[in-house]
Gaussian input, Z-matrix of N, CA and C with variables (Angstrom, degrees):
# hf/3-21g

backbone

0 1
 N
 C     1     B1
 C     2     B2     1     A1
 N     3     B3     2     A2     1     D1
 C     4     B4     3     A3     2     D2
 C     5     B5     4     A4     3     D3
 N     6     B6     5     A5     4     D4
 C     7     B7     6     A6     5     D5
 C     8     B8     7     A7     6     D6
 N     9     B9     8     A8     7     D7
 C    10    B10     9     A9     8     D8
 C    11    B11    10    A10     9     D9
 N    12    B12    11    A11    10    D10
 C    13    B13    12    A12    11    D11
 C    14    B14    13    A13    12    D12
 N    15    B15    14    A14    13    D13
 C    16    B16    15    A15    14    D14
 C    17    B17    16    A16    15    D15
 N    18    B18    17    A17    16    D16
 C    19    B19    18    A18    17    D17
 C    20    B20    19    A19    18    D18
 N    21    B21    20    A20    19    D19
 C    22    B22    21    A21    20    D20
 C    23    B23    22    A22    21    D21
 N    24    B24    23    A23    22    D22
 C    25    B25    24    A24    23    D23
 C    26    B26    25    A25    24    D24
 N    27    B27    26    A26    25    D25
 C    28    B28    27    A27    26    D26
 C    29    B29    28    A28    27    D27
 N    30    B30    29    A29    28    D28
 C    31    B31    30    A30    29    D29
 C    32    B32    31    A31    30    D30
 N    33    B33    32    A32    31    D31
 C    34    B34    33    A33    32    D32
 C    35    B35    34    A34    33    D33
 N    36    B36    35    A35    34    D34
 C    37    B37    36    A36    35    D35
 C    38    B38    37    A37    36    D36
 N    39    B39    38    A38    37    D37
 C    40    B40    39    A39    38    D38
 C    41    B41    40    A40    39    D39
 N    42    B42    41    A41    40    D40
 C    43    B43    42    A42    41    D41
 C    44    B44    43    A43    42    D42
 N    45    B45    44    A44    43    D43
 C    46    B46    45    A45    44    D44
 C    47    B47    46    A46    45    D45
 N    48    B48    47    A47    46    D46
 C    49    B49    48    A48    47    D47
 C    50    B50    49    A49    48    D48
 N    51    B51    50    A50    49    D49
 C    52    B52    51    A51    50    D50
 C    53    B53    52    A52    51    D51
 N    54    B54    53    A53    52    D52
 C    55    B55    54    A54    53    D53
 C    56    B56    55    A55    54    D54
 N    57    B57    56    A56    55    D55
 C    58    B58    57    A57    56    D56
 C    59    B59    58    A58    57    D57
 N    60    B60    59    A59    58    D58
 C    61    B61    60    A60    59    D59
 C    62    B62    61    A61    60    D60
 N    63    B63    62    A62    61    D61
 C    64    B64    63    A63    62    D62
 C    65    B65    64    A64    63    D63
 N    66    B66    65    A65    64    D64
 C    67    B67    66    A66    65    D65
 C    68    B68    67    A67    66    D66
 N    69    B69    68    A68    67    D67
 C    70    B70    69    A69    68    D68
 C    71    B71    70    A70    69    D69
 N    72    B72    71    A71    70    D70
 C    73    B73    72    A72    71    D71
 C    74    B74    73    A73    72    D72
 N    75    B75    74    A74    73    D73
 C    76    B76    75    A75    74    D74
 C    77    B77    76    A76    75    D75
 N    78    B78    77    A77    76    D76
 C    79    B79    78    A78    77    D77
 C    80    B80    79    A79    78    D78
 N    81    B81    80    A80    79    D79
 C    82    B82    81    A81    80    D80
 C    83    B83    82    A82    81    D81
 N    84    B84    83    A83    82    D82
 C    85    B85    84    A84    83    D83
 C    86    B86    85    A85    84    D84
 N    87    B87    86    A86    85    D85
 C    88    B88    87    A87    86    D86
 C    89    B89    88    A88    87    D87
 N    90    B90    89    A89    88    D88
 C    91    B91    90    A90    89    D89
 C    92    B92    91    A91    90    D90
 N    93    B93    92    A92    91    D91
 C    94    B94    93    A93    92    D92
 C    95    B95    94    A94    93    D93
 N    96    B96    95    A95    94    D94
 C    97    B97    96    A96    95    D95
 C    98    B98    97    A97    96    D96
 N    99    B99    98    A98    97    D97
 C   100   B100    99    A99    98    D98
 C   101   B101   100   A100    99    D99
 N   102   B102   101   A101   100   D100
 C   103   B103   102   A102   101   D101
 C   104   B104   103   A103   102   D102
 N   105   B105   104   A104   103   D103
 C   106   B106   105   A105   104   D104
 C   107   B107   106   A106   105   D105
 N   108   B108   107   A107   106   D106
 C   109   B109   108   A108   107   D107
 C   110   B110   109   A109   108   D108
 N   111   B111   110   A110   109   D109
 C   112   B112   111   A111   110   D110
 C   113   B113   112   A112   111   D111
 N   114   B114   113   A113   112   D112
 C   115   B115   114   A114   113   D113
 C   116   B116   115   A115   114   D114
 N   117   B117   116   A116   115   D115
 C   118   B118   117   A117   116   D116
 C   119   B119   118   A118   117   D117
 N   120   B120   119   A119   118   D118
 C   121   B121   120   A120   119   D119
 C   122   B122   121   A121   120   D120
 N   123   B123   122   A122   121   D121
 C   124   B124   123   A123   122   D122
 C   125   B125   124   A124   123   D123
 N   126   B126   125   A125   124   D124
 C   127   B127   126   A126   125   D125
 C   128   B128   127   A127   126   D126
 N   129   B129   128   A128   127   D127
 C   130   B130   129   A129   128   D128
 C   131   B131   130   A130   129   D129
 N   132   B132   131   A131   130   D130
 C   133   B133   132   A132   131   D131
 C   134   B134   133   A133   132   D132
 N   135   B135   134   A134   133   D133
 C   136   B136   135   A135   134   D134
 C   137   B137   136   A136   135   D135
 N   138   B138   137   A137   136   D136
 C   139   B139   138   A138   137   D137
 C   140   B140   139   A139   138   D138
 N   141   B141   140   A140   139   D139
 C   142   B142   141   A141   140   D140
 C   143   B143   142   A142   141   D141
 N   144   B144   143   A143   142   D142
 C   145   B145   144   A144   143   D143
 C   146   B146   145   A145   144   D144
 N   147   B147   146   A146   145   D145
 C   148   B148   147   A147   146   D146
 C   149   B149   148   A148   147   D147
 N   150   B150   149   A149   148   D148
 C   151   B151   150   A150   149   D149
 C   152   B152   151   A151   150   D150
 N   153   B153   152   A152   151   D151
 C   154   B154   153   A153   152   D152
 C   155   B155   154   A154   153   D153
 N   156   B156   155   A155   154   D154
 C   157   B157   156   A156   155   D155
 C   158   B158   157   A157   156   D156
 N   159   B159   158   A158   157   D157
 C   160   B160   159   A159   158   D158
 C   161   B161   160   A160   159   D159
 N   162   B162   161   A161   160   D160
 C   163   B163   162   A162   161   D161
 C   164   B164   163   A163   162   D162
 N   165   B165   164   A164   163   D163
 C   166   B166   165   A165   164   D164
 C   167   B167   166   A166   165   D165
 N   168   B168   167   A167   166   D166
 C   169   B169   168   A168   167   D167
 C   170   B170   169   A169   168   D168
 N   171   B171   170   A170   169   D169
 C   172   B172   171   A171   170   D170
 C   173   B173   172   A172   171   D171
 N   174   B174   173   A173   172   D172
 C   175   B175   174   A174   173   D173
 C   176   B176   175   A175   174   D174
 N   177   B177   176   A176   175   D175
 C   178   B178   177   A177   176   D176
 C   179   B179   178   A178   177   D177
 N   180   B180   179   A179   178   D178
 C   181   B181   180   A180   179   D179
 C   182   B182   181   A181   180   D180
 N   183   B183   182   A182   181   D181
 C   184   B184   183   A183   182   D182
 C   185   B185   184   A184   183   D183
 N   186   B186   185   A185   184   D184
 C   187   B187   186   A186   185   D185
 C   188   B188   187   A187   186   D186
 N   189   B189   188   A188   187   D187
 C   190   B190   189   A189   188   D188
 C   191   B191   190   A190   189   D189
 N   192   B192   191   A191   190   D190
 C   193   B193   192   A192   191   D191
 C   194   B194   193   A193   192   D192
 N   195   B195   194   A194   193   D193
 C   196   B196   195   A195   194   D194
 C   197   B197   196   A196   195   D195
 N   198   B198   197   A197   196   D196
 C   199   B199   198   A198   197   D197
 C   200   B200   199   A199   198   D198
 N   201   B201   200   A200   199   D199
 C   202   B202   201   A201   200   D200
 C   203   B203   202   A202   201   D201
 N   204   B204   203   A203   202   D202
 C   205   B205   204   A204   203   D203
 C   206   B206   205   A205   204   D204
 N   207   B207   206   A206   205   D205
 C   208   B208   207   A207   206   D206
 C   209   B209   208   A208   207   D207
 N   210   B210   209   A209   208   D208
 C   211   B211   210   A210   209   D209
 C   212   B212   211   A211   210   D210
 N   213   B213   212   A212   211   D211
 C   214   B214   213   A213   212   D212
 C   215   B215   214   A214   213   D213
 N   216   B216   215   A215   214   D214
 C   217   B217   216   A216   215   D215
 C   218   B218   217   A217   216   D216
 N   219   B219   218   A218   217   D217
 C   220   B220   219   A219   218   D218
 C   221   B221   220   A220   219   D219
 N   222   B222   221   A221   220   D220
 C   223   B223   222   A222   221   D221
 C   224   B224   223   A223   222   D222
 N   225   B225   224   A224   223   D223
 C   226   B226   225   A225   224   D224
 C   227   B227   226   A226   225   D225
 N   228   B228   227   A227   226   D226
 C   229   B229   228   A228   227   D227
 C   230   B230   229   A229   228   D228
 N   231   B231   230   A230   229   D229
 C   232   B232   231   A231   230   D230
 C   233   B233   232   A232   231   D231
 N   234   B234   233   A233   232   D232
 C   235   B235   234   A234   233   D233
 C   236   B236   235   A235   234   D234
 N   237   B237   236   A236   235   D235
 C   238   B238   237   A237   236   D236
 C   239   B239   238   A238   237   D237
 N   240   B240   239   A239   238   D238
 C   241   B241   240   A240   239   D239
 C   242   B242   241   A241   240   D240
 N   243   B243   242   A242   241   D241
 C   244   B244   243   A243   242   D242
 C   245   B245   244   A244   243   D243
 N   246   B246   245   A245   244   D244
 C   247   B247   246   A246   245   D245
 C   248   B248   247   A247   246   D246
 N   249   B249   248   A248   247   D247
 C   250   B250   249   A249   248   D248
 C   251   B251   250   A250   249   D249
 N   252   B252   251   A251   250   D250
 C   253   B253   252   A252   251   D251
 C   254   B254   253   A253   252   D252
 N   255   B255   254   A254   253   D253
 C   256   B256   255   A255   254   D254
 C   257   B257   256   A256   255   D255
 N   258   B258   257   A257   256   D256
 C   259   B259   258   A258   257   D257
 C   260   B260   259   A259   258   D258
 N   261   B261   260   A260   259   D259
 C   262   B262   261   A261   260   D260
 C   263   B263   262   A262   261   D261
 N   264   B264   263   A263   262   D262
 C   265   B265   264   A264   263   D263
 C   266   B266   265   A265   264   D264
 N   267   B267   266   A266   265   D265
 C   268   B268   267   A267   266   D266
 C   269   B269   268   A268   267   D267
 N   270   B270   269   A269   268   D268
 C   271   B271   270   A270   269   D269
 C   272   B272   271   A271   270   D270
 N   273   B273   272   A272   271   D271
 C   274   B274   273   A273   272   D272
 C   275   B275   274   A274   273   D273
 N   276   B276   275   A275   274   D274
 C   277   B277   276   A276   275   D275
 C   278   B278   277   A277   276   D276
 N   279   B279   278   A278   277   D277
 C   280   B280   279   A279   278   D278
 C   281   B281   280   A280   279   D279
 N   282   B282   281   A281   280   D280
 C   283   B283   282   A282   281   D281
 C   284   B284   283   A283   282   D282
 N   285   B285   284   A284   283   D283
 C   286   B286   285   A285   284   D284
 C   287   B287   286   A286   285   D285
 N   288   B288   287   A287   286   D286
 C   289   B289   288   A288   287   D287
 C   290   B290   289   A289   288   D288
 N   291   B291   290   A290   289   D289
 C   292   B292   291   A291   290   D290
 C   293   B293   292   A292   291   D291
 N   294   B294   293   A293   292   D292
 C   295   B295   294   A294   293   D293
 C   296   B296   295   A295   294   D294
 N   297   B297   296   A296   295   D295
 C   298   B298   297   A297   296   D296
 C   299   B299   298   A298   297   D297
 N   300   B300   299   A299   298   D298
 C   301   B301   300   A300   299   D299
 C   302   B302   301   A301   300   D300
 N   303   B303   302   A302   301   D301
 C   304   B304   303   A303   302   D302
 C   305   B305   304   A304   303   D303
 N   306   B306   305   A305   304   D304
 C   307   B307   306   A306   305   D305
 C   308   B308   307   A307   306   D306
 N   309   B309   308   A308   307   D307
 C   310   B310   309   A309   308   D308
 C   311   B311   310   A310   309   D309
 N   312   B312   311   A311   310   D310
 C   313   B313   312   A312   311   D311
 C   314   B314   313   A313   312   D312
 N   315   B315   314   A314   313   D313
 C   316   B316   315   A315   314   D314
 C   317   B317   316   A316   315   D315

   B1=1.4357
   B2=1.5234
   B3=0.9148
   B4=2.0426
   B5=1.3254
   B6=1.2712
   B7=1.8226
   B8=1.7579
   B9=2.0314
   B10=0.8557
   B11=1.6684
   B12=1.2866
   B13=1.6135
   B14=1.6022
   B15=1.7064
   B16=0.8793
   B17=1.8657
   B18=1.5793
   B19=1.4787
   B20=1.2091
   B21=1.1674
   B22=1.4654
   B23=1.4402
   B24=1.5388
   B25=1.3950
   B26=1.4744
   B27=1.4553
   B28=1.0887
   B29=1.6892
   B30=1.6642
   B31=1.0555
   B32=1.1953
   B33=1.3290
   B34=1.6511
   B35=1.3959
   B36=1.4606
   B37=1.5085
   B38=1.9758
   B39=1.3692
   B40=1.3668
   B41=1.9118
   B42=1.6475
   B43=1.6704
   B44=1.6317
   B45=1.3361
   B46=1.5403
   B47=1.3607
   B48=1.7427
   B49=1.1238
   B50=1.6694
   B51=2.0093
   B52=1.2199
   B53=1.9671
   B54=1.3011
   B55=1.4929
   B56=1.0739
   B57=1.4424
   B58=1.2045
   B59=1.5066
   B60=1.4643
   B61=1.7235
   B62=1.6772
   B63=1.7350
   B64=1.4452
   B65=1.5289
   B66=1.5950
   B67=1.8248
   B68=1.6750
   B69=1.2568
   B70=1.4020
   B71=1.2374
   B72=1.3746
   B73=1.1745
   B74=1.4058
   B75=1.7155
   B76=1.3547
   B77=1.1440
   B78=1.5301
   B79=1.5488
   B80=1.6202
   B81=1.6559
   B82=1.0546
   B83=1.6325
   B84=2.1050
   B85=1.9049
   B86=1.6194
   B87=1.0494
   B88=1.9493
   B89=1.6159
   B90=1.4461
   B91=0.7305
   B92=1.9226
   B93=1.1369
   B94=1.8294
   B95=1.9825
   B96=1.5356
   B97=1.7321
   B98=1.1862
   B99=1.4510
   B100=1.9760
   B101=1.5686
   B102=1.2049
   B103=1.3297
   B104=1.8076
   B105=0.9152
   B106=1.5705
   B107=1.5222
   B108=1.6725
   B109=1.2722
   B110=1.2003
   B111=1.1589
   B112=1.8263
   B113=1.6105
   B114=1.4027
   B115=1.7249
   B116=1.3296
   B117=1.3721
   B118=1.8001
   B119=1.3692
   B120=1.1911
   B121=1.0843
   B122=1.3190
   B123=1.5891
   B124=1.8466
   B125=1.4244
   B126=1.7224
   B127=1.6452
   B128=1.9105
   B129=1.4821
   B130=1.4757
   B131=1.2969
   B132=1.4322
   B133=1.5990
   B134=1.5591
   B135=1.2011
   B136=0.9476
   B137=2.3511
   B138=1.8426
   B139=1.4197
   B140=1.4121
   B141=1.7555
   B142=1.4101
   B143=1.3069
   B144=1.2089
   B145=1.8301
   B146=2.2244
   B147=1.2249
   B148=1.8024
   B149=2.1785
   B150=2.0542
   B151=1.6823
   B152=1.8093
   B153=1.5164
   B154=1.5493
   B155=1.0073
   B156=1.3837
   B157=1.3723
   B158=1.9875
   B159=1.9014
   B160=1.1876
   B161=1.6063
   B162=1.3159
   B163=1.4542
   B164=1.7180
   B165=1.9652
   B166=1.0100
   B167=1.3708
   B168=1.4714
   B169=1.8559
   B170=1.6030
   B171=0.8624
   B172=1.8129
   B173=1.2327
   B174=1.1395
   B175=1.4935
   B176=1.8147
   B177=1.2433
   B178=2.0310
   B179=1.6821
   B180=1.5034
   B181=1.4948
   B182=1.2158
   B183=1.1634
   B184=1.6026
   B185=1.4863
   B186=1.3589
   B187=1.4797
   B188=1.8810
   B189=1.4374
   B190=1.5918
   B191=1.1176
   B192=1.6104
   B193=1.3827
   B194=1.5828
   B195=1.3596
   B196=1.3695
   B197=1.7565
   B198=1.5305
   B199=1.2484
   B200=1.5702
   B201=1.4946
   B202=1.5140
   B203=1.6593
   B204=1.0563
   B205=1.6914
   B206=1.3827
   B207=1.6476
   B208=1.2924
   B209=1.8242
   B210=1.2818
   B211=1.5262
   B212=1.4269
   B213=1.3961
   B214=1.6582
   B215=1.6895
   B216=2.0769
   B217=1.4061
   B218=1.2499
   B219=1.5286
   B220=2.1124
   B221=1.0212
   B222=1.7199
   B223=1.3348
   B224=1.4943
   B225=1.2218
   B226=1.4631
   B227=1.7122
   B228=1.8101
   B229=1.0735
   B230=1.8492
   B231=1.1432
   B232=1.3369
   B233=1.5308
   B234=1.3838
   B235=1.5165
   B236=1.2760
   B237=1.1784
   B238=1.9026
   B239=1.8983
   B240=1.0964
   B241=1.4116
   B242=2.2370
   B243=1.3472
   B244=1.5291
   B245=1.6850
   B246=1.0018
   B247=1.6935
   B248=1.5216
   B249=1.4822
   B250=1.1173
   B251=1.9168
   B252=1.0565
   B253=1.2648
   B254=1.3954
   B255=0.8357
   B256=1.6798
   B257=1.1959
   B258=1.7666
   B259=1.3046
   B260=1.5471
   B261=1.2723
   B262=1.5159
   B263=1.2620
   B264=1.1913
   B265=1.7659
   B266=1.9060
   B267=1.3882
   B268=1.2672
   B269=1.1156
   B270=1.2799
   B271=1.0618
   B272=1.7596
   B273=1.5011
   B274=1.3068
   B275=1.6162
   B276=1.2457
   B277=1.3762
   B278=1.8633
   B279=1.1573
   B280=1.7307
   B281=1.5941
   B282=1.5941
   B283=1.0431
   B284=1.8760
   B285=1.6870
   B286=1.6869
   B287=1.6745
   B288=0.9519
   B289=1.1623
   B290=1.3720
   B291=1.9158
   B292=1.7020
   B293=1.3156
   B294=1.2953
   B295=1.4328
   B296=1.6264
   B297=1.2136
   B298=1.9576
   B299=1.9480
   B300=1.0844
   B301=1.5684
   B302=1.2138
   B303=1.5300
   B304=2.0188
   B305=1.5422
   B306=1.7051
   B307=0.9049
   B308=1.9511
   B309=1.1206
   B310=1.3212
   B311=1.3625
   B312=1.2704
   B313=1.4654
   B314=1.5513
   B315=1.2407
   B316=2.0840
   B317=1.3304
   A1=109.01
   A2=117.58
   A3=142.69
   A4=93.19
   A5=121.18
   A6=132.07
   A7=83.15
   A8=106.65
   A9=125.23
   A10=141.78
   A11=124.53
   A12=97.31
   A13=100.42
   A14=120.04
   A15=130.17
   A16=135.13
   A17=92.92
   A18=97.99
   A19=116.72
   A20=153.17
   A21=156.36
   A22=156.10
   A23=111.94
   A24=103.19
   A25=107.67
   A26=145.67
   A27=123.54
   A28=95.58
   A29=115.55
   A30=111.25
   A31=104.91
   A32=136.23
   A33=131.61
   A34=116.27
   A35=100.09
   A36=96.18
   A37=101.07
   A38=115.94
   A39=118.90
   A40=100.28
   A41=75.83
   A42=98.90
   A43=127.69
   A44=93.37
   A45=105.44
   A46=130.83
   A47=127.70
   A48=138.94
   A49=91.17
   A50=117.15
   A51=112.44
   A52=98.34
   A53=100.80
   A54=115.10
   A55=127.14
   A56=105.47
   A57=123.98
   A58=124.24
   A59=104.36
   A60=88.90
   A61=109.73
   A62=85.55
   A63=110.19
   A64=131.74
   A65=118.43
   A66=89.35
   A67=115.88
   A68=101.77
   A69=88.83
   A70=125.75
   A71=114.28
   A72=127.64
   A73=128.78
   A74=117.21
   A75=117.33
   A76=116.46
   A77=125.85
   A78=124.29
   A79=105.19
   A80=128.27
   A81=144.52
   A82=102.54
   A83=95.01
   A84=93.47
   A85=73.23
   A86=136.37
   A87=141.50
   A88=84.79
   A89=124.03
   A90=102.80
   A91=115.33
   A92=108.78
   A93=137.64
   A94=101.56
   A95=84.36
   A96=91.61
   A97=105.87
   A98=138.25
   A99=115.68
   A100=90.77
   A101=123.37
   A102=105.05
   A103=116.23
   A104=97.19
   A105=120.78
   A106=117.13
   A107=101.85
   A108=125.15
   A109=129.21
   A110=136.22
   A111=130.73
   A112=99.35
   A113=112.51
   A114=107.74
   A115=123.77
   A116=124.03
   A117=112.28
   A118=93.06
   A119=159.39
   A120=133.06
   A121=106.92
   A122=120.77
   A123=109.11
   A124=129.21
   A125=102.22
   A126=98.23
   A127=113.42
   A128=114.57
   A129=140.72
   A130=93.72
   A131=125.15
   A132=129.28
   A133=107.07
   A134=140.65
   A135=151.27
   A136=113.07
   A137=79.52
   A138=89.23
   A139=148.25
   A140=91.69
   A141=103.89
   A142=95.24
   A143=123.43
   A144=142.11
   A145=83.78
   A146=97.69
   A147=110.83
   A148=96.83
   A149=95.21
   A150=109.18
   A151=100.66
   A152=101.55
   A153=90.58
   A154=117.13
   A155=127.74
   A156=131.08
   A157=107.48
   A158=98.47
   A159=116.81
   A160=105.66
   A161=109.91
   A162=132.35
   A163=104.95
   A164=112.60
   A165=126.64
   A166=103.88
   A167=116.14
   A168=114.35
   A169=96.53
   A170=134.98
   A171=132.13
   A172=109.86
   A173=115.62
   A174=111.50
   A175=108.44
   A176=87.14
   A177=98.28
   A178=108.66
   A179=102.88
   A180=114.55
   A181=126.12
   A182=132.54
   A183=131.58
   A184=92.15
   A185=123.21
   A186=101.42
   A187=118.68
   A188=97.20
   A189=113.47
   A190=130.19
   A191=119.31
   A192=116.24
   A193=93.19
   A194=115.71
   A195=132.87
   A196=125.47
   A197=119.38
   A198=112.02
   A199=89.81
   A200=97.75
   A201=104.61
   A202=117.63
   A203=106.66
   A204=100.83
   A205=121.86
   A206=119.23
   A207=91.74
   A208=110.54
   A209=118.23
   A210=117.44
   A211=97.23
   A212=108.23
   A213=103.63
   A214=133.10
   A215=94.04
   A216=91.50
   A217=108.67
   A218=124.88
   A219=135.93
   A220=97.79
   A221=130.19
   A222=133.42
   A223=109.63
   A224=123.98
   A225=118.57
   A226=100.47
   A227=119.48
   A228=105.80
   A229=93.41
   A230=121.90
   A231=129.81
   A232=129.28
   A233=132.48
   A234=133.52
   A235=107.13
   A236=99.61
   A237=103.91
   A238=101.12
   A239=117.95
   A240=107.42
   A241=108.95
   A242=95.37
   A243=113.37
   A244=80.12
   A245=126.38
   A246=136.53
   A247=100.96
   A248=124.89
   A249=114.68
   A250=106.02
   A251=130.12
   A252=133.97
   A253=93.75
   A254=126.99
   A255=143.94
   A256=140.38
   A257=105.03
   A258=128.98
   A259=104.73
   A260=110.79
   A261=109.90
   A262=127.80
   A263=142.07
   A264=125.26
   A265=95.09
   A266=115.86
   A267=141.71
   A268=111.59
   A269=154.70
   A270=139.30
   A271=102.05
   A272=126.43
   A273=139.50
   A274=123.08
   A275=113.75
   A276=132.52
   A277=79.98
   A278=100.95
   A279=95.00
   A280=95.31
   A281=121.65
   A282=119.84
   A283=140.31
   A284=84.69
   A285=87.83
   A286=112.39
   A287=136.10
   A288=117.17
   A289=100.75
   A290=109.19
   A291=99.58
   A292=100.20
   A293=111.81
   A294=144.09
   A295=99.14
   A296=105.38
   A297=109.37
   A298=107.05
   A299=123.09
   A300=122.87
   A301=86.85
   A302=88.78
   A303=106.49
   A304=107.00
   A305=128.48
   A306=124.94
   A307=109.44
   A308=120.51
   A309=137.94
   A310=103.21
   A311=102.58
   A312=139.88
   A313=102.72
   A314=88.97
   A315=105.97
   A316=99.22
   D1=135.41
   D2=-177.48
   D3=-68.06
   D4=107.63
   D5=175.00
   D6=-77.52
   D7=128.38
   D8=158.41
   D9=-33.60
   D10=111.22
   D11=-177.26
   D12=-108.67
   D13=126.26
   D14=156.69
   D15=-46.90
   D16=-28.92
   D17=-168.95
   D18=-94.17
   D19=-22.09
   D20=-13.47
   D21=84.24
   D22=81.45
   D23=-153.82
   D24=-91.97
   D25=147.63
   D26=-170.21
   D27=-124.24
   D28=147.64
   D29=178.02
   D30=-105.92
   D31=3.35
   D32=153.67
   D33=-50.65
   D34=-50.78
   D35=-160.04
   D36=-93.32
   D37=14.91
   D38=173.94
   D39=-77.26
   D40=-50.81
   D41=172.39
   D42=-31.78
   D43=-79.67
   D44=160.09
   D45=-39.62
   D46=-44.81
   D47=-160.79
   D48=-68.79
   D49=-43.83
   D50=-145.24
   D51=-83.87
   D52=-3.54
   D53=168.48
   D54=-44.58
   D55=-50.26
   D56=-160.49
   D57=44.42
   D58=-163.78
   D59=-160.01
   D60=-88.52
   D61=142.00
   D62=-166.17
   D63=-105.12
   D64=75.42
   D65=-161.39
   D66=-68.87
   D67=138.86
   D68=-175.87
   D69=-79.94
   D70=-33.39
   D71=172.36
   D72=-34.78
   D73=-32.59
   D74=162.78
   D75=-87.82
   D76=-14.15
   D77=174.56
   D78=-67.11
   D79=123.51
   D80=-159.87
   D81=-65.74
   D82=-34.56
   D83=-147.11
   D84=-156.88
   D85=115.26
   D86=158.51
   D87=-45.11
   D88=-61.88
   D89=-139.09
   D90=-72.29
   D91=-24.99
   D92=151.85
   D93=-23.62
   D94=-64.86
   D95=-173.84
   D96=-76.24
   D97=-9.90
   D98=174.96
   D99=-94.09
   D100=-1.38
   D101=-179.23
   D102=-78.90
   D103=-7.36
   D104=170.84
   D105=-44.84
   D106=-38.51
   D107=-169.41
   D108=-79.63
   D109=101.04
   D110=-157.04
   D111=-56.06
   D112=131.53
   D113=155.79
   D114=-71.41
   D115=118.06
   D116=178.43
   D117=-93.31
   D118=25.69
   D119=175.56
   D120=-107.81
   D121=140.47
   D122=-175.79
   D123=-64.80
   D124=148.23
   D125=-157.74
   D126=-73.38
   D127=21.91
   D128=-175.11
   D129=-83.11
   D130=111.48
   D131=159.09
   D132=69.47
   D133=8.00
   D134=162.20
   D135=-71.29
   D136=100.33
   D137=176.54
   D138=-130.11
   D139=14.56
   D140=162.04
   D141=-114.68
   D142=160.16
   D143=-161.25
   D144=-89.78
   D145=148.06
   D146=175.13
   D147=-55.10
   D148=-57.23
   D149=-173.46
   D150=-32.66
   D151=-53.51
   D152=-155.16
   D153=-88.82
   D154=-5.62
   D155=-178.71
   D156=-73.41
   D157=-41.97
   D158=176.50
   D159=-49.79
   D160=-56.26
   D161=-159.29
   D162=-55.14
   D163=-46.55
   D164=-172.24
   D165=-65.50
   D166=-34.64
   D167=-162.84
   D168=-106.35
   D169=1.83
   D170=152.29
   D171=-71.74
   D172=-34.60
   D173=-164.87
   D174=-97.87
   D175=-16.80
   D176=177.58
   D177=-80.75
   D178=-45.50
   D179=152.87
   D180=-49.21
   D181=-29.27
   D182=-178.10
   D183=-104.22
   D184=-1.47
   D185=167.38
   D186=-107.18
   D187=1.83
   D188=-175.71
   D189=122.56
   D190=3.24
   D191=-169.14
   D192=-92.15
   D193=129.20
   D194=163.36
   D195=-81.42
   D196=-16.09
   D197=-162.76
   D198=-147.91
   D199=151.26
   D200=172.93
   D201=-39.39
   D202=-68.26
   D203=-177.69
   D204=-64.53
   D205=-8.34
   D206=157.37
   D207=-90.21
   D208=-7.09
   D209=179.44
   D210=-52.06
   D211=-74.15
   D212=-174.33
   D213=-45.28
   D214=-27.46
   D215=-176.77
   D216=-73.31
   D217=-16.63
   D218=170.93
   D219=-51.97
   D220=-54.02
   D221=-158.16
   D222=-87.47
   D223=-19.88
   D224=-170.04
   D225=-98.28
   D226=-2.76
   D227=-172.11
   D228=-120.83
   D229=-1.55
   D230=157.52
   D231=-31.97
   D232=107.89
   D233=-175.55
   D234=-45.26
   D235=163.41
   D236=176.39
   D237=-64.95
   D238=-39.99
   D239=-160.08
   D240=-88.24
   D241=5.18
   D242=178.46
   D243=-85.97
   D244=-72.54
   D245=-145.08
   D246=-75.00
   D247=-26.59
   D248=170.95
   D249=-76.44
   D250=-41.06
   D251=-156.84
   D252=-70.87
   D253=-49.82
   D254=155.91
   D255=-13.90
   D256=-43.36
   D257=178.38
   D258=88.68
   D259=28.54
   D260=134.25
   D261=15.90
   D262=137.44
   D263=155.76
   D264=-113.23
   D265=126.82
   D266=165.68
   D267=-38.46
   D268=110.65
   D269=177.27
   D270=-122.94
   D271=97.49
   D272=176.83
   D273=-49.09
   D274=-19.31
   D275=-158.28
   D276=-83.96
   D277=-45.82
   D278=-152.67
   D279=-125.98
   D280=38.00
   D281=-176.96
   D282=-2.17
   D283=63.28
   D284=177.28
   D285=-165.32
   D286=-160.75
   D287=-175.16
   D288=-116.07
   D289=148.38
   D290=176.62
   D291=-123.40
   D292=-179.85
   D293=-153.69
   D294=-121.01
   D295=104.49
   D296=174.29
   D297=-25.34
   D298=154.99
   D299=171.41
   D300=-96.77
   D301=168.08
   D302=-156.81
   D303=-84.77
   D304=-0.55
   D305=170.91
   D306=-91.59
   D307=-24.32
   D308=131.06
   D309=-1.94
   D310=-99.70
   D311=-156.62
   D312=-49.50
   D313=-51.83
   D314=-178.63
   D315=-48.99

């Protein structure tokens, strides 16, 4: 059971809960299965994909991060080849892959 956070509401883990249970092992690609998920946010300036952002904070979650800012701090300290597997967004300017900013993420 998900120990309550008073300070802080997170919409990852609203996310997750409405998932329900997931084996992963038959899911081919996580990132395949959050694509499942309608984006509500408008498709205007929108430049990390909903899948990978999901994909990045499941996997920060299964490694211990409990709260948005540490989700992003998993993702902002993530290797290039974590963030590509991930679904990454390319960014050419600075040839490498980045990690949504934590207001992003929020």
């Amino acid at each position: 059971m998900r120990e309550p956070c008073l300070l802080l509401y997170s919409p990852v883990t609203d996310v997750l809960d409405r998932l329900g249970s997931v084996n992963l092992q038959h899911a081919a690609d996580l990132r395949d299965y959050f694509d499942t998920i309608t984006d509500p946010r408008d498709a205007r300036g929108v430049r990390h994909s909903l899948a990978a952002m999901l994909a990045r904070a499941a996997v920060a979650v299964a490694t211990g991060a409990r709260l948005i800012m540490a989700i992003w701090e998993w993702a902002a300290d993530a290797p290039q080849w974590v963030l590509r597997a991930l679904g990454a967004r390319w960014d050419p300017r600075r040839t490498r892959y980045v990690a949504p900013g934590e207001a992003t993420l929020r």
